[in-house]
The first five atom37 places (N, CA, C, CB, O) and aatype in JSON, in Angstrom:
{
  "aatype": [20, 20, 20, 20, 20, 20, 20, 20, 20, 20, 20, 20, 20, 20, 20, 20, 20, 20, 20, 20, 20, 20, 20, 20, 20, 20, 20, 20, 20, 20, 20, 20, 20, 20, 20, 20, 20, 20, 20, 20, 20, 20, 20, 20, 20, 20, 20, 20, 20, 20, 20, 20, 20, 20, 20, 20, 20, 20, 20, 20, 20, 20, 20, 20, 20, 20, 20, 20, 20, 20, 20, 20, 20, 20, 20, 20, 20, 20, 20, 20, 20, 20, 20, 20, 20, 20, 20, 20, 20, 20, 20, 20, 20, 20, 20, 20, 20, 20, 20, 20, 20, 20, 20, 20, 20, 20],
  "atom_mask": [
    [1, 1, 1, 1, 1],
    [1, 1, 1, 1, 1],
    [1, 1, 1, 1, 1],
    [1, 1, 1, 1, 1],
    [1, 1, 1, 1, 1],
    [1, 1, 1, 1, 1],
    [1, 1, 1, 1, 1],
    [1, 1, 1, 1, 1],
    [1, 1, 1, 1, 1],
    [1, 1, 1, 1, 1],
    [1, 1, 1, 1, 1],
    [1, 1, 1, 1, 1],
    [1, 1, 1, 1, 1],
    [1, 1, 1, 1, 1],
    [1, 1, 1, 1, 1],
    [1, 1, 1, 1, 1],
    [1, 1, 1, 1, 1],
    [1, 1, 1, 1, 1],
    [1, 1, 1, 1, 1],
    [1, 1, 1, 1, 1],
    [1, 1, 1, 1, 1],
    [1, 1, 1, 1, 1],
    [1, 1, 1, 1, 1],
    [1, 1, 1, 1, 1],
    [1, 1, 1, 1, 1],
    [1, 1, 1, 1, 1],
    [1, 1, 1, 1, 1],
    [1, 1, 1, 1, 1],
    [1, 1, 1, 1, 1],
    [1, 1, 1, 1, 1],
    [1, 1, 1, 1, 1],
    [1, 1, 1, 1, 1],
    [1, 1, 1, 1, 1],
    [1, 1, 1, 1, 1],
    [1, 1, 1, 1, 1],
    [1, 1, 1, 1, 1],
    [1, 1, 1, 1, 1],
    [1, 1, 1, 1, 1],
    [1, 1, 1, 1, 1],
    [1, 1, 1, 1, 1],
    [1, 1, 1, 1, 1],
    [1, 1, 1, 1, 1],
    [1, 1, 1, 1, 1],
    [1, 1, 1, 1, 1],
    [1, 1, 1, 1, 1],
    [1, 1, 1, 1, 1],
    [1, 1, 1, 1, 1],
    [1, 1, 1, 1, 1],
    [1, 1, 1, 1, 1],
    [1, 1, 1, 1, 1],
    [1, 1, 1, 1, 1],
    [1, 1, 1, 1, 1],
    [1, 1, 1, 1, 1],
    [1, 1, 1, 1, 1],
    [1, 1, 1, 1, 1],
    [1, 1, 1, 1, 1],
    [1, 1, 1, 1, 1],
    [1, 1, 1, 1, 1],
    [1, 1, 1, 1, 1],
    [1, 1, 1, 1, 1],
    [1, 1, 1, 1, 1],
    [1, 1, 1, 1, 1],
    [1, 1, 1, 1, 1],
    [1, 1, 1, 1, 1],
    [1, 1, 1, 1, 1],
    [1, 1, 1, 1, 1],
    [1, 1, 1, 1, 1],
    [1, 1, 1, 1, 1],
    [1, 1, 1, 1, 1],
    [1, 1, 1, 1, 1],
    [1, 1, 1, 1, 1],
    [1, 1, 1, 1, 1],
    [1, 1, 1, 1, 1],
    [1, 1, 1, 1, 1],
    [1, 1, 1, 1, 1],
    [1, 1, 1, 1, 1],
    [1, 1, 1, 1, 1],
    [1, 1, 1, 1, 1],
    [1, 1, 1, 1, 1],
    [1, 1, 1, 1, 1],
    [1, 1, 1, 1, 1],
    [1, 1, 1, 1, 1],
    [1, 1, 1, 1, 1],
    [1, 1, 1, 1, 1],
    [1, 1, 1, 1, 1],
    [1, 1, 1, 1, 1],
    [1, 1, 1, 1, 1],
    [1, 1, 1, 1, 1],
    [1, 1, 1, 1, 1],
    [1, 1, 1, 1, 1],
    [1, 1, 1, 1, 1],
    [1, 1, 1, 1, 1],
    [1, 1, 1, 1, 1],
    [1, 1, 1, 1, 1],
    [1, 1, 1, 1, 1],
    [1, 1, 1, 1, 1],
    [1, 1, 1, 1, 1],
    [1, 1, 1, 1, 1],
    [1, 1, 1, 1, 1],
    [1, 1, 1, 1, 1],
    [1, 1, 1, 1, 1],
    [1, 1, 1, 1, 1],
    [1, 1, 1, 1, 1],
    [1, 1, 1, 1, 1],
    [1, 1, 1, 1, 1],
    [1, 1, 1, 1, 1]
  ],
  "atom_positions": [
    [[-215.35, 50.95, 183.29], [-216.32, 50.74, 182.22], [-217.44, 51.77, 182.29], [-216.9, 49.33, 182.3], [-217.89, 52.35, 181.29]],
    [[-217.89, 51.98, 183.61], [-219.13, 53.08, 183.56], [-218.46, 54.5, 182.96], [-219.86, 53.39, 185.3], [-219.12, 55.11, 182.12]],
    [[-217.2, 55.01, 183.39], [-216.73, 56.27, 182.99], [-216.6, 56.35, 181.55], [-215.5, 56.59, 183.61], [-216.8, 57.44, 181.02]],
    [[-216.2, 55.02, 180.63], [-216.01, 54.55, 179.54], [-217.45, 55.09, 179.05], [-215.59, 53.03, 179.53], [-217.25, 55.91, 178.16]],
    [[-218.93, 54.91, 179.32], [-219.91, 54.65, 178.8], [-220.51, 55.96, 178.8], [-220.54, 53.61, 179.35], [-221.3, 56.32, 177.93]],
    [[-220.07, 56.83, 179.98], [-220.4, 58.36, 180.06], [-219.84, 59.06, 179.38], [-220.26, 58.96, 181.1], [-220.53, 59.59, 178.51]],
    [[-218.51, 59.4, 179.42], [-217.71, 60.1, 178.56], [-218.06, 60.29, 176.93], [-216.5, 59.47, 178.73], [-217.81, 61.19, 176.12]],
    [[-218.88, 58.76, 176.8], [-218.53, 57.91, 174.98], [-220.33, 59.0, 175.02], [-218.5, 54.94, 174.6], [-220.66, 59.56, 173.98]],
    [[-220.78, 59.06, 175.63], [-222.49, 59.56, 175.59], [-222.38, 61.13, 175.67], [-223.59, 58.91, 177.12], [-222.86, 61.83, 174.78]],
    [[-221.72, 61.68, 176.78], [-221.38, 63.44, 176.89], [-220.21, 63.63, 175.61], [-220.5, 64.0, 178.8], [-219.5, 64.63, 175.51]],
    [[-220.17, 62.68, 174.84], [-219.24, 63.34, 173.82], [-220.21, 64.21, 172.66], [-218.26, 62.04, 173.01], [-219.83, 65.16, 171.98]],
    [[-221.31, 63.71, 172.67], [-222.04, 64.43, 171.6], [-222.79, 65.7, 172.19], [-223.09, 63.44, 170.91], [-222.88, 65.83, 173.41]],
    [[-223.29, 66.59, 171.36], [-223.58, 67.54, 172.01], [-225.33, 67.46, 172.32], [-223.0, 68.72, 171.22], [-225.82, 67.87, 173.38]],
    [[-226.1, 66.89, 171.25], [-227.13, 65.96, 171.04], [-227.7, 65.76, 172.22], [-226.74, 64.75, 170.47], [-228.77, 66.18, 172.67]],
    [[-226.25, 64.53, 173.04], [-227.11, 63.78, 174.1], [-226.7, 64.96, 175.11], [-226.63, 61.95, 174.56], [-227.59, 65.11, 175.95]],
    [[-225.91, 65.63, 175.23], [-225.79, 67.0, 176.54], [-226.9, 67.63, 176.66], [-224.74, 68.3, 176.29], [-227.49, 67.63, 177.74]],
    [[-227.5, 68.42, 175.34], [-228.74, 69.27, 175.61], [-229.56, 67.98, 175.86], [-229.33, 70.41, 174.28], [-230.37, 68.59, 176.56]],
    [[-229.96, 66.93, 175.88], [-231.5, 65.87, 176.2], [-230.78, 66.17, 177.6], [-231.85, 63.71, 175.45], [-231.36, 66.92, 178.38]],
    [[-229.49, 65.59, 177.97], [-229.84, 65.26, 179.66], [-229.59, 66.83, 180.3], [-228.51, 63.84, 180.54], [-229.27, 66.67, 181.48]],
    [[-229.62, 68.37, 179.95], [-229.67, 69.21, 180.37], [-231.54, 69.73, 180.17], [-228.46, 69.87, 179.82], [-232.16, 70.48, 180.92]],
    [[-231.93, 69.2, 179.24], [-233.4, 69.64, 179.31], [-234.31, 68.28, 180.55], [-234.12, 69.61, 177.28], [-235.5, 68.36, 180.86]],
    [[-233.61, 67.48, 180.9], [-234.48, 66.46, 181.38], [-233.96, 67.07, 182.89], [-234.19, 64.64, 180.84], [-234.6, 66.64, 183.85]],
    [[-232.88, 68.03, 183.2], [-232.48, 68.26, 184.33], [-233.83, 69.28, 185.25], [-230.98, 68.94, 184.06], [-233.85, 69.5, 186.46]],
    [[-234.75, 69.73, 184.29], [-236.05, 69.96, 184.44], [-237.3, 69.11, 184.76], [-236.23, 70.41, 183.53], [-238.34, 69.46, 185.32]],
    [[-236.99, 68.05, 184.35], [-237.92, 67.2, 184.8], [-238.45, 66.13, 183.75], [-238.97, 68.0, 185.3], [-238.21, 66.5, 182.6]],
    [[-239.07, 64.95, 183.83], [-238.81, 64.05, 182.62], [-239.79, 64.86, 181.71], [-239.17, 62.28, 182.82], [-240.38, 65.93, 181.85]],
    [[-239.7, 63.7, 180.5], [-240.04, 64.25, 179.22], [-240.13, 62.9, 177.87], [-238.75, 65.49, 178.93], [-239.39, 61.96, 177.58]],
    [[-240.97, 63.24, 177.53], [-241.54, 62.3, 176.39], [-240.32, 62.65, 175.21], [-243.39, 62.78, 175.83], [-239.71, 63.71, 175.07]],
    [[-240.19, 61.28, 174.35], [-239.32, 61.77, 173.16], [-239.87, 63.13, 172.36], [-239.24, 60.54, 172.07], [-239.31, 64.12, 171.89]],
    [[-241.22, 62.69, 172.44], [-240.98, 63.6, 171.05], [-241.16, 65.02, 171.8], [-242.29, 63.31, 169.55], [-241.09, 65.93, 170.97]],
    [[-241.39, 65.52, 173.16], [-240.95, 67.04, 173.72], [-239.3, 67.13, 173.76], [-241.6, 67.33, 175.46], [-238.66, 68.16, 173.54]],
    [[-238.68, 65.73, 174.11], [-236.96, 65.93, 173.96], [-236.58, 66.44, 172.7], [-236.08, 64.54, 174.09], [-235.66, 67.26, 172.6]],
    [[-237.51, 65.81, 171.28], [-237.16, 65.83, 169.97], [-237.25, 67.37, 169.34], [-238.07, 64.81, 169.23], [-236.57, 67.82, 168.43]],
    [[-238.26, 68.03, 170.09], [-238.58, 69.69, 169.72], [-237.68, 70.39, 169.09], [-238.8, 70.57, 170.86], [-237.61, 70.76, 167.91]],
    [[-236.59, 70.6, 170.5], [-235.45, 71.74, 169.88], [-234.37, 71.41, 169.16], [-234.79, 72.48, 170.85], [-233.3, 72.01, 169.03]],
    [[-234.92, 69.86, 168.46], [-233.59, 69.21, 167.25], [-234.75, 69.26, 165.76], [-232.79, 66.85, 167.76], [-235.96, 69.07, 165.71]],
    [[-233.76, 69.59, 164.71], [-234.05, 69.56, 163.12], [-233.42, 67.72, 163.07], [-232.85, 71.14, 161.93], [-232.51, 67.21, 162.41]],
    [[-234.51, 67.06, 164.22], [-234.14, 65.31, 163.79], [-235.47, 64.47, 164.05], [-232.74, 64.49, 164.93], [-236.3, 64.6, 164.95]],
    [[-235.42, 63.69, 163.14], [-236.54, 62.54, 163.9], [-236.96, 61.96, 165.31], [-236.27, 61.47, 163.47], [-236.1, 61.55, 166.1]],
    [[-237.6, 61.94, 165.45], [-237.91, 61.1, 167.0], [-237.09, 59.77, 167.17], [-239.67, 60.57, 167.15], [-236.49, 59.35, 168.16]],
    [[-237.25, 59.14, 165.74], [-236.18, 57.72, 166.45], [-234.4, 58.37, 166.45], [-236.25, 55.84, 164.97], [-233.41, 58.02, 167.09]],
    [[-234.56, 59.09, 165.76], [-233.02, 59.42, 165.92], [-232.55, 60.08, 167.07], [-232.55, 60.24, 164.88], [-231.38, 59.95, 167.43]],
    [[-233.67, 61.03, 167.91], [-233.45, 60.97, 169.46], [-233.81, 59.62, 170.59], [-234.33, 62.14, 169.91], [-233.57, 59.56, 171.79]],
    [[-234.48, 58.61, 169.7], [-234.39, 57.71, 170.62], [-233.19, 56.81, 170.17], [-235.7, 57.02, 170.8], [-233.55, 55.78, 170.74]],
    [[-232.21, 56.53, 169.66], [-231.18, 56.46, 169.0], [-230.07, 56.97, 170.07], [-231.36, 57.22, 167.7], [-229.12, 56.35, 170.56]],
    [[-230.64, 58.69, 170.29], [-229.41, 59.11, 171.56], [-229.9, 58.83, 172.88], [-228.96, 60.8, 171.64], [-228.94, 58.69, 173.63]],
    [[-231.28, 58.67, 173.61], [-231.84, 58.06, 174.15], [-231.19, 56.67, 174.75], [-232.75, 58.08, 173.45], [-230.63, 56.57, 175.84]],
    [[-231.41, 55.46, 173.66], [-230.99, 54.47, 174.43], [-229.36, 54.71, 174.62], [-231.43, 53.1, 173.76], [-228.98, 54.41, 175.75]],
    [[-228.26, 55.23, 173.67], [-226.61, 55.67, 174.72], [-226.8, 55.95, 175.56], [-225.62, 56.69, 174.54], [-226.39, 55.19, 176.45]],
    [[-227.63, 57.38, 176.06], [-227.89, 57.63, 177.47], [-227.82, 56.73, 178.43], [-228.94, 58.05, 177.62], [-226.85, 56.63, 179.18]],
    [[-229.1, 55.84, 178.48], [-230.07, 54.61, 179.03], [-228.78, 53.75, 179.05], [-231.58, 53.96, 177.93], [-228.62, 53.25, 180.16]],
    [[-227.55, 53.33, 177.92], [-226.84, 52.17, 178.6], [-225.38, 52.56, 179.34], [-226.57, 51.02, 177.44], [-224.63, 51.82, 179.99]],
    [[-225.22, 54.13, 178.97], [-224.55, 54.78, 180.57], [-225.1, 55.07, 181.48], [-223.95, 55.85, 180.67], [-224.46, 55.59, 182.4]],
    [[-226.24, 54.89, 181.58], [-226.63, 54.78, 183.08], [-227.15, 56.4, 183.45], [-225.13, 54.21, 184.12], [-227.46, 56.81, 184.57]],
    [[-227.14, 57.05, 182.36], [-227.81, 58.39, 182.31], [-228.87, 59.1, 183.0], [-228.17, 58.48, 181.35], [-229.13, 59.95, 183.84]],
    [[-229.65, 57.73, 181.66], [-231.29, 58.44, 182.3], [-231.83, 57.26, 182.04], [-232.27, 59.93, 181.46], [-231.43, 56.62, 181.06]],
    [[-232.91, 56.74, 182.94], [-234.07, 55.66, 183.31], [-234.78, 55.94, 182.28], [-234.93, 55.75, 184.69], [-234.59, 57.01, 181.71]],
    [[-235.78, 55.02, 181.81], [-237.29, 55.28, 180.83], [-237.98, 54.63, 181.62], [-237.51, 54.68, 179.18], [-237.69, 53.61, 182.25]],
    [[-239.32, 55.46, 181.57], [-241.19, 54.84, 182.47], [-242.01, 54.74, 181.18], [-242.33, 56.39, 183.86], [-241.54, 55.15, 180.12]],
    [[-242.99, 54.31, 181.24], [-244.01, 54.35, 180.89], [-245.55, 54.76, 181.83], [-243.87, 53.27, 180.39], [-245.89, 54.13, 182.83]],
    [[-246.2, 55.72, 181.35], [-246.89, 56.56, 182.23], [-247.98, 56.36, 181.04], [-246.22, 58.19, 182.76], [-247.52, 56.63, 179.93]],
    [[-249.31, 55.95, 181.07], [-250.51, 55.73, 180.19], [-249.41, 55.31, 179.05], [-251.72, 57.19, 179.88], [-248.52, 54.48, 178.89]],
    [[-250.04, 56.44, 178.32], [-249.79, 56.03, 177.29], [-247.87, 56.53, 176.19], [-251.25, 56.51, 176.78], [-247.31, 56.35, 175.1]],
    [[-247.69, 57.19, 177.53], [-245.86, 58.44, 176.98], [-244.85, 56.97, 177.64], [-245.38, 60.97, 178.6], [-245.02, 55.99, 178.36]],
    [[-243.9, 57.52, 176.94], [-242.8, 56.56, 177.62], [-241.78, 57.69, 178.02], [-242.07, 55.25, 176.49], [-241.36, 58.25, 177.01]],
    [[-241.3, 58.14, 179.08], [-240.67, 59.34, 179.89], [-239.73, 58.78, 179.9], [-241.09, 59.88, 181.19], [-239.58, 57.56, 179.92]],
    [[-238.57, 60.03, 179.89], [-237.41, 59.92, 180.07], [-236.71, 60.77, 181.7], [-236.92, 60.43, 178.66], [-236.87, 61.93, 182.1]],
    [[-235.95, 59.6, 182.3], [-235.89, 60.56, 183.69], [-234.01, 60.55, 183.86], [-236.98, 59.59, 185.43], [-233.4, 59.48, 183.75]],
    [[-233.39, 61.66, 184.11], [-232.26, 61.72, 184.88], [-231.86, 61.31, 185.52], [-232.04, 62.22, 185.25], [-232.18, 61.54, 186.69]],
    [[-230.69, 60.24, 185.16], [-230.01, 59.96, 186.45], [-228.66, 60.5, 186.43], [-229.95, 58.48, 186.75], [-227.86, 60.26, 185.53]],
    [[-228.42, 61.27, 187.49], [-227.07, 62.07, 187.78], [-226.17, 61.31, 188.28], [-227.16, 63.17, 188.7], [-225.01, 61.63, 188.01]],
    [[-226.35, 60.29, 189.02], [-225.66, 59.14, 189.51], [-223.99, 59.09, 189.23], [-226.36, 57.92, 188.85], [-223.01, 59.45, 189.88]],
    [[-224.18, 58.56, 188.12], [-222.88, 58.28, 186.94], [-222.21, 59.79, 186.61], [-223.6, 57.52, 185.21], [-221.01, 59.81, 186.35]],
    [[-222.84, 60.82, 186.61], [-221.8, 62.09, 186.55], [-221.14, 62.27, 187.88], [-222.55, 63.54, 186.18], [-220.3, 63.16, 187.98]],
    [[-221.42, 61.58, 188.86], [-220.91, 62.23, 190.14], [-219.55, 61.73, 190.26], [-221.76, 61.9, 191.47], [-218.65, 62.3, 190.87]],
    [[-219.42, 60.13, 189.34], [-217.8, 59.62, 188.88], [-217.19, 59.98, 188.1], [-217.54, 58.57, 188.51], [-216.02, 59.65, 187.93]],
    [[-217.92, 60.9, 187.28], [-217.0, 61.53, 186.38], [-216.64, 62.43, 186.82], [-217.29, 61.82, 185.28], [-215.52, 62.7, 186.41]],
    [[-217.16, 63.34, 187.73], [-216.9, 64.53, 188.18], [-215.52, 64.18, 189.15], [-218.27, 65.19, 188.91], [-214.6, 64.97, 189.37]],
    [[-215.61, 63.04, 189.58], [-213.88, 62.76, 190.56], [-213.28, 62.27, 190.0], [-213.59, 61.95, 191.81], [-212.24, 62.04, 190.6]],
    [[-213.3, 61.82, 188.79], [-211.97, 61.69, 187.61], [-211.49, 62.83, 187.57], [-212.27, 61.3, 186.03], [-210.3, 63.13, 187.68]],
    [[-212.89, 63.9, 187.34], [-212.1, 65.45, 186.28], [-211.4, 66.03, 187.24], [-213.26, 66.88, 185.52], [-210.44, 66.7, 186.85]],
    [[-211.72, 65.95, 189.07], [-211.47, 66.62, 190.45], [-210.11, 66.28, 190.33], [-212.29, 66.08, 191.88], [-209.37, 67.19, 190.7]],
    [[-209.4, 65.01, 189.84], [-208.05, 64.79, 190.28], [-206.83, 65.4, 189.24], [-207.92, 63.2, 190.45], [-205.6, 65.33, 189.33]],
    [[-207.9, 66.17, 187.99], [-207.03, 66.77, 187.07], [-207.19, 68.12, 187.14], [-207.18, 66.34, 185.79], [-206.76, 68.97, 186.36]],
    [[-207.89, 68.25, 188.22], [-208.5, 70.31, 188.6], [-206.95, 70.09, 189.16], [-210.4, 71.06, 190.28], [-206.04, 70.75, 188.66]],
    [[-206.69, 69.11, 190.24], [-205.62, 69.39, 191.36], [-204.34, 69.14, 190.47], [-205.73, 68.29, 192.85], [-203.39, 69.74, 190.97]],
    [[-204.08, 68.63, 189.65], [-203.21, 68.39, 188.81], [-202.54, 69.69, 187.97], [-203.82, 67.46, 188.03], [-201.33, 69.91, 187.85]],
    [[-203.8, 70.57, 187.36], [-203.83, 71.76, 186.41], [-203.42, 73.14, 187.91], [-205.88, 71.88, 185.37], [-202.62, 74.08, 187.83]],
    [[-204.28, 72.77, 189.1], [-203.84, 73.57, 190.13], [-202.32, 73.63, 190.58], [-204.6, 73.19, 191.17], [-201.68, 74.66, 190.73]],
    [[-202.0, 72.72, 190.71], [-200.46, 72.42, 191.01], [-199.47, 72.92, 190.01], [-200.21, 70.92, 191.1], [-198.34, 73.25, 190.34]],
    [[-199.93, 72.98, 188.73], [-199.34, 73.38, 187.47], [-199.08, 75.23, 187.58], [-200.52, 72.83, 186.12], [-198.07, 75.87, 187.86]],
    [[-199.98, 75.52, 187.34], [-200.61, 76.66, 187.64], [-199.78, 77.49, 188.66], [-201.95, 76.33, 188.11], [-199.56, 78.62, 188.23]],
    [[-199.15, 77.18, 190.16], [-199.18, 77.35, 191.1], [-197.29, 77.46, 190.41], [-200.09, 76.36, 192.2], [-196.63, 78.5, 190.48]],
    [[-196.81, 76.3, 189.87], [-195.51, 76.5, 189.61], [-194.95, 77.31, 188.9], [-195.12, 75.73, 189.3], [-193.83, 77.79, 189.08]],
    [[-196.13, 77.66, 187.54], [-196.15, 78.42, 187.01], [-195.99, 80.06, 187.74], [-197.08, 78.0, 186.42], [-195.14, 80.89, 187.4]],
    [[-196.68, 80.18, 188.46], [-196.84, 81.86, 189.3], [-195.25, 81.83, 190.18], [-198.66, 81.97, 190.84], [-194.53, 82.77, 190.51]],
    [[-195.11, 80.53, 190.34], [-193.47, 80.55, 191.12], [-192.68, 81.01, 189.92], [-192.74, 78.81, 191.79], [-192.14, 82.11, 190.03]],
    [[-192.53, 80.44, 188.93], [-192.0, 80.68, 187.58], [-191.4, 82.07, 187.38], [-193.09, 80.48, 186.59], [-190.26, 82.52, 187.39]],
    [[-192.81, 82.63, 187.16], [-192.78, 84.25, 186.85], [-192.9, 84.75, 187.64], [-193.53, 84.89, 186.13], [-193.38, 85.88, 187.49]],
    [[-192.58, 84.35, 188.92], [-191.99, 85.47, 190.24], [-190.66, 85.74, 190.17], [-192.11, 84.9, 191.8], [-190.28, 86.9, 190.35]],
    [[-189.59, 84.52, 189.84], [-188.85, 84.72, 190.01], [-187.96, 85.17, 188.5], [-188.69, 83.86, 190.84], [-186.74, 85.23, 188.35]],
    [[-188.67, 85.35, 187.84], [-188.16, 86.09, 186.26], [-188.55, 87.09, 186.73], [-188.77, 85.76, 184.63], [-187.83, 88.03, 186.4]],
    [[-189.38, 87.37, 187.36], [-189.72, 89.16, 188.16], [-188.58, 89.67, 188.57], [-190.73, 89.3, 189.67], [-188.17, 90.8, 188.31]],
    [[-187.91, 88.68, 189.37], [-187.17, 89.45, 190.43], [-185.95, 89.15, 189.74], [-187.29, 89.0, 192.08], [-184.91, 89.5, 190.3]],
    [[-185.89, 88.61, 188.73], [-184.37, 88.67, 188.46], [-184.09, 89.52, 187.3], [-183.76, 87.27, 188.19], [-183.01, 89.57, 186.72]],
    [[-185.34, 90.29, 186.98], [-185.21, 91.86, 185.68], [-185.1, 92.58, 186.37], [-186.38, 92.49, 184.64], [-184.97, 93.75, 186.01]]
  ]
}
């Protein structure tokens, strides 16, 4: 279910650049909202997807409500994608056997 909730959130490109600009350090909506031609609720819109994969945390600090990174949940996605590196590696590898031996038999 968590990989379900990441994947469904890194599908847009939207929520990639927020959690690549927050990889800097948190940030108020409307500094997340800057480098989009969108409303503030419509980044808080991609905001809370983030927030219910487990993305990124929200604070409240006076008077901003911050948005903070959590890398957590990519570190399971990253060993889903690890078991299809070794998968595409193995491929790959049969492949170079492949066209060795069409080498040697021209």
């Amino acid at each position: 279910m968590v990989l379900t909730g990441v994947f469904a959130a890194l599908a847009d490109p939207t929520r990639r650049a927020i959690l690549a600009r927050l990889k800097d350090g948190d940030a108020t909506v409307a500094e997340l909202a800057a480098p989009f031609s969108m409303s503030q609720p419509a980044v808080s819109k991609h905001l809370k997807v983030l927030e219910q994969a487990g993305l990124i945390s929200r604070s409240q600090r006076a008077t901003a409500r911050l948005s903070h990174l959590e890398a957590e949940p990519l570190r399971e996605a990253v060993g889903w994608l690890m078991d299809y590196r070794a998968y595409w590696a193995e491929s790959f590898d049969r492949l170079d056997d492949l066209l060795d031996d069409l080498k040697e038999q021209s």
